[in-house]
C-alpha positions as CSV (number, residue, x, y, z in Angstrom):
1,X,-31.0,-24.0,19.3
2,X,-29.8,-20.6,20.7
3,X,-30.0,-20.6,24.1
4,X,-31.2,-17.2,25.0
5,X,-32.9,-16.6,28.9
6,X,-35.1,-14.0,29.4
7,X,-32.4,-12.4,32.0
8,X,-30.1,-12.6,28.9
9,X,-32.7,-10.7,26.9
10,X,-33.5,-8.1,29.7
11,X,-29.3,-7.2,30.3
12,X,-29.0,-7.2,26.2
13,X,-31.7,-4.6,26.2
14,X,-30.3,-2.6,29.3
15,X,-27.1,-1.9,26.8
16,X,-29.1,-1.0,23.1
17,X,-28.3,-2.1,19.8
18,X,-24.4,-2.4,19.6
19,X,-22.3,-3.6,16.1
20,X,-23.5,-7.2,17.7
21,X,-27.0,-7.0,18.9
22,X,-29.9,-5.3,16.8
23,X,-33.6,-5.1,17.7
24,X,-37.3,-5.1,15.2
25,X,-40.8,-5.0,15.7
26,X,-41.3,-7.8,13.1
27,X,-39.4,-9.9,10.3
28,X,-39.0,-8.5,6.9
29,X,-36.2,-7.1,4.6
30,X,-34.8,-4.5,7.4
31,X,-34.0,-7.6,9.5
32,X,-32.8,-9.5,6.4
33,X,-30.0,-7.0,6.2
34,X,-29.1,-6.9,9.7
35,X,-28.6,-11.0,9.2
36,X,-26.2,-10.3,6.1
37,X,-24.8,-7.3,8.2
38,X,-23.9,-9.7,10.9
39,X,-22.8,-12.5,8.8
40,X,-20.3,-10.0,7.2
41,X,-19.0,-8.5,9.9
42,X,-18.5,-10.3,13.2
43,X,-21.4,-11.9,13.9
44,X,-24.5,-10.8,16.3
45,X,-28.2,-11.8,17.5
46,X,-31.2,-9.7,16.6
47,X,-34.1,-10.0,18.0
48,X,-37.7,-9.8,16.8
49,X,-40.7,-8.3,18.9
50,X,-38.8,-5.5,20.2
51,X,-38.9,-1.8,19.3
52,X,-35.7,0.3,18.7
53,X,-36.3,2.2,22.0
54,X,-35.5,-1.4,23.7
55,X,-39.6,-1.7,24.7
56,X,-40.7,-5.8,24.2
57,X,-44.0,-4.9,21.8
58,X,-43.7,-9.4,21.2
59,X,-44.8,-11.4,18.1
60,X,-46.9,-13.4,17.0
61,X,-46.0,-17.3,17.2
62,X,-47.6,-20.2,15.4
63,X,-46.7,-23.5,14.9
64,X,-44.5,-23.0,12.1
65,X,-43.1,-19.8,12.7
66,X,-39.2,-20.3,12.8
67,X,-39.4,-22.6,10.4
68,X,-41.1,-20.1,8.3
69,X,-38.2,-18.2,9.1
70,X,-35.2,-19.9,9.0
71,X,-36.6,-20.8,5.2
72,X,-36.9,-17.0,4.5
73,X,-33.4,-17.0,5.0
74,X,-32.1,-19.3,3.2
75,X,-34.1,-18.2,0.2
76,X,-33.0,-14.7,0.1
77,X,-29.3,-15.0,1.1
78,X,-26.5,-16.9,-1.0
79,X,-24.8,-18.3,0.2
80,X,-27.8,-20.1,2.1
81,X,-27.2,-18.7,5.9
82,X,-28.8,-21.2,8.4
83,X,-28.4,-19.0,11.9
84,X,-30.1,-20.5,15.1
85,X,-33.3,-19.5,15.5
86,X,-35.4,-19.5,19.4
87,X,-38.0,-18.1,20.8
88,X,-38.0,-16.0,24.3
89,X,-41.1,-15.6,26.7
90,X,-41.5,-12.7,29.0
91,X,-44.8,-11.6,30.6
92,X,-46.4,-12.9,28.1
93,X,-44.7,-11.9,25.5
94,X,-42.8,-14.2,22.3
95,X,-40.1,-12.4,21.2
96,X,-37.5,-14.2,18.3
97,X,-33.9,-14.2,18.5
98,X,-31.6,-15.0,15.5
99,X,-28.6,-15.5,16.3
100,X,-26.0,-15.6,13.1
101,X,-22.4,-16.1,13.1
102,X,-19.1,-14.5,11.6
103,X,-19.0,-16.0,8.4
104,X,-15.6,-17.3,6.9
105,X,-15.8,-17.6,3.0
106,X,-17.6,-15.6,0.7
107,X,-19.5,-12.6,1.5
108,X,-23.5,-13.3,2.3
109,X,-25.8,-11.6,-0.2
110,X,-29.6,-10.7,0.5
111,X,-31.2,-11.1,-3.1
112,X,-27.8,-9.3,-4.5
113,X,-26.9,-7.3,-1.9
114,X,-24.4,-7.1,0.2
115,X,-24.0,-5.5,3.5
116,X,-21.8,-5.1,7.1
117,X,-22.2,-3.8,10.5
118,X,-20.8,-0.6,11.2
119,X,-21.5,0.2,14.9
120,X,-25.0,0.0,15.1
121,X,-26.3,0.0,11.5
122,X,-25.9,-1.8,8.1
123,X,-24.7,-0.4,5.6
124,X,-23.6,-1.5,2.0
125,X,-20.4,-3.2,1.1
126,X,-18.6,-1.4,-1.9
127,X,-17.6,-3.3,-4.9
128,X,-14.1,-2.9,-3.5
129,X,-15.0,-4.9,0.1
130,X,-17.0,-7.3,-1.9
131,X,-14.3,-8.4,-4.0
132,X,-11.5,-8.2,-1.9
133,X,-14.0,-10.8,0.5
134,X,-13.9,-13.2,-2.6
135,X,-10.8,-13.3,-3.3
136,X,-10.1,-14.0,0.1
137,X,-12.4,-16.7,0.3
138,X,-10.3,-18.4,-2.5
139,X,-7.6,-19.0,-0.1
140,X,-5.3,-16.3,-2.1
141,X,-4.7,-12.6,-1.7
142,X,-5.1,-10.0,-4.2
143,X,-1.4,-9.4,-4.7
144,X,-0.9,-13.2,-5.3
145,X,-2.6,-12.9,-8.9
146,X,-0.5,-12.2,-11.9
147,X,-1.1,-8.9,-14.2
148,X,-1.7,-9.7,-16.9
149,X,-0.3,-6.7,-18.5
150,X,3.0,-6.6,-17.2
151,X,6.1,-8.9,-18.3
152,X,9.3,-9.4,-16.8
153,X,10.6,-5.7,-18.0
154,X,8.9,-4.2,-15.8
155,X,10.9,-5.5,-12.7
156,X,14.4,-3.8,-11.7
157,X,16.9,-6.4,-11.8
158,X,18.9,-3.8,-8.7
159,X,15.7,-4.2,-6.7
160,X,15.7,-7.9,-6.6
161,X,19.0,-8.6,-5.7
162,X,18.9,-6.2,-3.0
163,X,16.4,-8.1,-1.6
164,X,17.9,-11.3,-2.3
165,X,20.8,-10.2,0.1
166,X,18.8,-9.1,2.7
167,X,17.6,-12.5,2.9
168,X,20.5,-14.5,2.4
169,X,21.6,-12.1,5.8
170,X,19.0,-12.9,7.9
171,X,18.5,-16.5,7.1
172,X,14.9,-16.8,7.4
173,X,14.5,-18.9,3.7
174,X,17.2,-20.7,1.9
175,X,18.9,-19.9,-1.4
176,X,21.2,-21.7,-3.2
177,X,24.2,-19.9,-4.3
178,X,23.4,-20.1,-8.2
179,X,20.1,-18.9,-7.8
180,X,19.0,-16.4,-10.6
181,X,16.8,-13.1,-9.5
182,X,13.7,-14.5,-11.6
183,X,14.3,-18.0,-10.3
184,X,14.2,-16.9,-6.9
185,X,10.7,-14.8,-7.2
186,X,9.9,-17.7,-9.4
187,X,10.4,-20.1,-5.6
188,X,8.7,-17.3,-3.8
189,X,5.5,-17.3,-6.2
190,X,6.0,-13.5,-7.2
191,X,6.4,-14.9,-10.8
192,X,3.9,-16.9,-12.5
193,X,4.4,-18.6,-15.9
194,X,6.5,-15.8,-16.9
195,X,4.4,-12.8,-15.7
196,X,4.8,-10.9,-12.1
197,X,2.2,-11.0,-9.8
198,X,0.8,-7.9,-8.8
199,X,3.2,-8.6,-5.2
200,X,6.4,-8.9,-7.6
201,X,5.5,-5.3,-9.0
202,X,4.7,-3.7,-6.2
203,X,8.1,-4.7,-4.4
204,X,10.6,-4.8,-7.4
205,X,8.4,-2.6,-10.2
206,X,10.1,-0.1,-12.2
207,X,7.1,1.9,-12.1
208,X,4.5,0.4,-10.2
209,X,1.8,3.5,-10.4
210,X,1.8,2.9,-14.3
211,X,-0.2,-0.5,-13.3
212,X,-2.0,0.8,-9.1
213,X,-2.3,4.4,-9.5
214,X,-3.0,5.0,-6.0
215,X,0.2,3.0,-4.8
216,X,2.4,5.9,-3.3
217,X,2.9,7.9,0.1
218,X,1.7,11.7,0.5
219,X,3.6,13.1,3.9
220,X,3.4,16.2,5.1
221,X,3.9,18.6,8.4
222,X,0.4,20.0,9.5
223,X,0.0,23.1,12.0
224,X,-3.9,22.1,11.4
225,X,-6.0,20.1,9.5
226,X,-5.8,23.0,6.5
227,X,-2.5,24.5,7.1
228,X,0.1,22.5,5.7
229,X,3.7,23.8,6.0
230,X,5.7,21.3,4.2
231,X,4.9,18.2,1.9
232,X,6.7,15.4,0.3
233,X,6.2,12.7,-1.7
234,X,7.3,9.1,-1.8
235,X,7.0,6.7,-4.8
236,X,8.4,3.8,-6.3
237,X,8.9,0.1,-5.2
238,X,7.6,-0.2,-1.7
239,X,11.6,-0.9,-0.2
240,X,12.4,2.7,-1.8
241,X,8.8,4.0,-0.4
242,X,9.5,2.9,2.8
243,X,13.3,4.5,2.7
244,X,12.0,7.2,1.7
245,X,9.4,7.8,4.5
246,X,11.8,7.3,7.1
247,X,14.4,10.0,5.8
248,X,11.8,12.4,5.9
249,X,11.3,11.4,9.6
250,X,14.6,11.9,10.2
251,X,14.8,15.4,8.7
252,X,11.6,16.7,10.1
253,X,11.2,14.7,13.5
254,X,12.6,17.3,16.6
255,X,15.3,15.2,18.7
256,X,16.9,16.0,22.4
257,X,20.3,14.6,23.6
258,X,20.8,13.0,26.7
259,X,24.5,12.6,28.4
260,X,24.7,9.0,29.8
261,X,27.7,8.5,30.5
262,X,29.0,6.9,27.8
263,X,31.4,8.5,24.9
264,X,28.1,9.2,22.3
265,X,25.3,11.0,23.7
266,X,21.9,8.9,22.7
267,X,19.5,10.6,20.7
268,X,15.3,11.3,21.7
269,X,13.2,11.1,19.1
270,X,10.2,13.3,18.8
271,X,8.8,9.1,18.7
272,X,10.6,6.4,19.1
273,X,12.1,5.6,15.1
274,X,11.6,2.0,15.6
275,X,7.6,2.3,16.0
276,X,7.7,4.6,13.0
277,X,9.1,2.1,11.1
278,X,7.0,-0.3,12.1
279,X,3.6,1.7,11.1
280,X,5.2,2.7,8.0
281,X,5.9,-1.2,7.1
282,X,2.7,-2.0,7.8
283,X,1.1,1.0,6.1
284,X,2.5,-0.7,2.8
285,X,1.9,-4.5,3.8
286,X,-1.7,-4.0,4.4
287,X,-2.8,-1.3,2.2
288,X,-5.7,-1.6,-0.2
289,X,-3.9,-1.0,-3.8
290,X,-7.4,-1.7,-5.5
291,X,-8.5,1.7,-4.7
292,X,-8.3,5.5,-5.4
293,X,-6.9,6.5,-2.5
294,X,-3.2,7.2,-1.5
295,X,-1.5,6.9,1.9
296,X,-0.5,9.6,4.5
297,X,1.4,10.3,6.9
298,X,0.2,13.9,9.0
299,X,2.5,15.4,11.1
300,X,1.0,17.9,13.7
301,X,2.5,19.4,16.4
302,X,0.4,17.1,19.2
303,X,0.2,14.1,17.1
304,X,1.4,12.1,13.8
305,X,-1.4,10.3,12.3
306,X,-1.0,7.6,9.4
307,X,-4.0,7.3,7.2
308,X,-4.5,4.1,5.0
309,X,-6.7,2.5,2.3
310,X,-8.5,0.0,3.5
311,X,-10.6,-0.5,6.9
312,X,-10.3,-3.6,9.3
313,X,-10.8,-7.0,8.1
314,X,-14.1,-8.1,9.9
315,X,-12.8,-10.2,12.4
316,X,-10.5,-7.7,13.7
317,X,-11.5,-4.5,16.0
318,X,-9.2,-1.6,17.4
319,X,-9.0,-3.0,20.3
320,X,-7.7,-6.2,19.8
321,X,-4.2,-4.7,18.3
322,X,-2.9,-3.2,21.3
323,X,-3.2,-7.3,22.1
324,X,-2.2,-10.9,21.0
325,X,-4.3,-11.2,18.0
326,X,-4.5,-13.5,15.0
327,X,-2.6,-11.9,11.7
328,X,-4.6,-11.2,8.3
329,X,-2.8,-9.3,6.0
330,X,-4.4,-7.8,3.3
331,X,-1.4,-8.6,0.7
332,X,0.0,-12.2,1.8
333,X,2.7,-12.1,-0.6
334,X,3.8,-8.9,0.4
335,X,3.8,-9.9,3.6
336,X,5.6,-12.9,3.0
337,X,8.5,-10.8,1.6
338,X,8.6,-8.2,4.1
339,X,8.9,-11.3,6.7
340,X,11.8,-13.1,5.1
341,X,13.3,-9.7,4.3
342,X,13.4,-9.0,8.1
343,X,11.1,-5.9,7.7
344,X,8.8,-7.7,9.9
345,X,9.1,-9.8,12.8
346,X,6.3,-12.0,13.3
347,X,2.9,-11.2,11.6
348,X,0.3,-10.5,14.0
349,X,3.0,-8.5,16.5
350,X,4.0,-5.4,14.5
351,X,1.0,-3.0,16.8
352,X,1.8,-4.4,19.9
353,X,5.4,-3.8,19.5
354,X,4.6,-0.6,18.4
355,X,2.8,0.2,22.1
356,X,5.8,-1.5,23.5
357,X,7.8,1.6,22.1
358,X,6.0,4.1,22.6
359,X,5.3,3.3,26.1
360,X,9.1,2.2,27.1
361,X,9.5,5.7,25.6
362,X,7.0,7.1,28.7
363,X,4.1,8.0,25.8
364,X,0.9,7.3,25.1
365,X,-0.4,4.5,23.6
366,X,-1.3,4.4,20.1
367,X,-4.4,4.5,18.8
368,X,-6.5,2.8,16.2
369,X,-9.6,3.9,14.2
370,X,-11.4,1.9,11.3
371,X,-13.8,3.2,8.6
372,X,-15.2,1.9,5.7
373,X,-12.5,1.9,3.3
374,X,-9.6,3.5,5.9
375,X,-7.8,2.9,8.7
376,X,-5.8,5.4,10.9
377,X,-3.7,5.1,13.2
378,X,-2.0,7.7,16.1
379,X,1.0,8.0,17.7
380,X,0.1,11.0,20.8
381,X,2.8,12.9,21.4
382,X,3.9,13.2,24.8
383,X,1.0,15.1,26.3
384,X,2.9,17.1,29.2
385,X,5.9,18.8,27.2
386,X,7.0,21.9,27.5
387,X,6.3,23.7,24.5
388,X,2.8,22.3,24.5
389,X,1.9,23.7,28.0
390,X,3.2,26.9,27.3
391,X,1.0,26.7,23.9
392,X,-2.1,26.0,26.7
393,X,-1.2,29.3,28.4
394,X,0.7,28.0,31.6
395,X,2.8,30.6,33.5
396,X,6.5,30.0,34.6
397,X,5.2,28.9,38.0
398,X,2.7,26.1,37.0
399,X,5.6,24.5,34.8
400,X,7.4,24.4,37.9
401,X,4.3,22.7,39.3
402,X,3.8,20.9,36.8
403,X,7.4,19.2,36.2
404,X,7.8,18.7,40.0
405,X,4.6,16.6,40.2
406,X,6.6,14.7,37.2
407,X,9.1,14.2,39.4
408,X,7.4,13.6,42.6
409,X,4.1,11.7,41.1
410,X,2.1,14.0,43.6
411,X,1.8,18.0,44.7
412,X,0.0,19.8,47.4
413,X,-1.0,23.4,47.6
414,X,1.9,24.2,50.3
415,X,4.3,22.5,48.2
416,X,3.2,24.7,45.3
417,X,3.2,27.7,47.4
418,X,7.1,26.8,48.6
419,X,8.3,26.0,44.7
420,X,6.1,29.0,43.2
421,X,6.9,31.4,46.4
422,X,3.3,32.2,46.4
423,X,0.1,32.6,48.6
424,X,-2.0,29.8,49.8
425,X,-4.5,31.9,47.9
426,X,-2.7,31.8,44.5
427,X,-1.6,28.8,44.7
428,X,-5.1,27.3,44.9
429,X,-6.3,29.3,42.2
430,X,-3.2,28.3,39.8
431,X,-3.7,24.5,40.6
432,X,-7.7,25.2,40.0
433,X,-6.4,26.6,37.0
434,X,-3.9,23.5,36.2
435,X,-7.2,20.7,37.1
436,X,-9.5,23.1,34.6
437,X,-7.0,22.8,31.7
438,X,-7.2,18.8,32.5
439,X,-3.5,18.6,33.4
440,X,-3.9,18.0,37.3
441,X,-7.0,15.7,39.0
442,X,-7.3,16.3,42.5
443,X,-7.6,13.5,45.5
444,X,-8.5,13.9,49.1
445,X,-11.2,15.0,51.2
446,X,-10.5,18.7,50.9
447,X,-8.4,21.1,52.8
448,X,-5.0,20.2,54.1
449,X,-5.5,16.9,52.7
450,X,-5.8,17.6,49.1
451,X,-3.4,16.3,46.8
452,X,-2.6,17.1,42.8
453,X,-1.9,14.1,40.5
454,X,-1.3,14.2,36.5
455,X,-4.2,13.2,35.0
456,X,-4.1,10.7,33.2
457,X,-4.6,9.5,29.4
């Protein structure tokens, strides 16, 4: 039994309906959905007899009533869901909560239909989700199945070997000296009774598009979401895709050189290479090559955002990959390759080493969104440089201001008044000025004992 108190009920209708908790008046096909929503996604508890406003309107409750219940369920979804049913009593009124939990094989269907949780409502799963979910429930991957289309031919012989090398370097699987390419990828199950899997094309293909359309990267430098001022292209095997991506980087990312003392100057990045790379690698380890839609890689002056096919899996939120989370990758084979390759580390550790970059590089942390069918991420560009605060209309004397309290963590108004050589006057309004254009925050009681810090992102 689900053991729900009426305190429990109360505090999860102070916070709403959420992407775990959904409320209705009474049992029928609405809350059927919310149970395959749930069951799809990462679990939650609804709860019967109350309204969507949050008020407790109660049900009725005979002696058969979760029973009734629990059989509805298991009549309309397949496979059979049996969630834990119990009833909750407050002033004198019976209200039902279901609680179901994330399921691990197979989608859950309600009389053929399939549905997840996104935030707060259900929606349908595409044919895409639905059968990338089976496949997965097989204990395979999509790229793991051969196509059936494609022989041997198909595969560049150059690619191979050039991976075979790079793992023979790094040492992370064995092969014997007289290993052929095909035997190899034979070992590594990227060949099957002769035919590539769709892994093997993917990473070795002389063309893979002729067999996933959609499988290439579209970059391109944006001064807004309409103005594009410079595009490029990248296609091929996913080795030359990646290669490719990071020489544009290279050409189009703006760099500063900083004397420290040793014979070579060291190079800034616009962002730090290494975190590139490791969103670029995992732009084409977890993409969805089942669908229409290609990746990118938007360059803006502020920000650099990577857009891919393919939302979270559900177990999985935003949140949870700035921290130690478990790995699922969309393309296990692919994975596999990239890992024993030395593309990638240790699955489950490429976004946290990415926020490890950026922030050892004094920027922001990335961030993560997920929509049905796409996930983006952004890198934030360092939100206090120069060029942008004189983009946001700062005069000469508040990028004083501004890079002393850099310097200094703090600034008070007869600080500013000594490094701008202004009036108490003007130097209140220019830091008023700084705190409306959300660069300063100010602390203190008031007065004399006002201080100016960065604000925070």
């Amino acid at each position: 039994m689900l053991d729900v108190t009426t305190d429990k009920l109360l505090e999860f209708i102070s916070k709403g309906e959420s992407e775990a908790v959904e409320f209705k008046e009474s049992f029928g096909d609405r809350a059927l959905e919310a149970i395959s929503a749930f069951a799809n996604s990462r679990g939650g508890t609804l709860f019967i007899g109350v309204k969507d406003s949050g008020e407790i309107c109660g049900v009725q409750i005979g002696k058969k009533t979760l029973e009734d219940i629990a059989n509805r369920i298991q009549e309309a979804t397949d496979p059979r869901l049996q969630p834990f049913l119990s009833i909750i009593e407050h002033e004198k009124k019976s209200v039902i909560a279901i609680r179901v939990a994330a399921g691990t094989g197979a989608p859950i269907s309600v009389r053929g239909r399939y549905f997840r949780r996104s935030g707060r409502t259900n929606q349908r799963m595409s044919h895409e989700e639905i059968m990338q979910r089976m496949v997965a429930s097989t204990g395979l991957s999509w790229d793991a199945f051969i196509e059936p289309a494609a022989t041997l031919d198909d595969l560049d012989s150059k690619l191979i070997i050039r991976f075979m090398e790079a793992v023979k370097k790094l040492g992370r699987r064995p092969i014997p000296e007289a290993s052929s390419d095909y035997e190899f990828l034979r070992k590594m199950e990227l060949i099957k009774d002769g035919t590539p899997t769709r892994a093997a094309l993917l990473l070795f293909g002389k063309n893979p598009e002729s067999f996933f359309p959609s499988a290439f990267v579209k970059m391109g430098r944006f001064r807004s979401p309409t103005l594009i001022v410079d595009d490029r292209e990248a296609h091929g095997a996913l080795l030359d895709q990646l290669d490719e991506a990071m020489a544009w980087f290279r050409e189009r990312l703006e760099t500063a050189f900083v004397i420290s003392g040793k014979p070579e100057r060291d190079v800034l990045w616009e962002y730090p290479l290494s975190a590139i790379r490791e969103a670029v690698t995992n732009v084409l380890c977890h993409r969805d090559y089942t669908g229409h839609a290609h990746s990118q890689i938007r360059l803006y002056d502020d920000r650099l955002e990577i857009w891919n096919a393919g939302s979270l899996p559900p177990s999985l939120t935003p949140d949870l990959l700035l921290r130690e989370h478990d790995s699922i990758p969309r393309n296990r084979k692919i994975a596999e390759a990239f890992f024993y390759a030395g593309l990638i580390e240790r699955w489950g550790s490429g976004t946290t080493r990415m926020a490890e970059e950026l922030k050892a590089a004094n920027m922001p942390l990335p961030t993560f969104t997920s929509e049905p069918g796409r996930f983006r991420l952004t890198f934030h560009r360092e939100i206090l440089a120069e060029d942008r605060l004189k983009n946001m209309g700062l005069s000469e004397r508040q990028l004083l201001a501004v890079a002393y309290t850099k310097e200094h963590e703090a600034i008070s108004n007869t600080e500013y008044q000594t490094i701008a050589g202004v009036s108490k006057r003007t130097a209140s309004r220019e830091l008023n000025e700084l705190k409306l254009k959300d660069i300063l925050v100010a602390e203190g009681v008031g007065g004399r004992g006002t201080i100016y810090r960065l604000k925070k992102i």
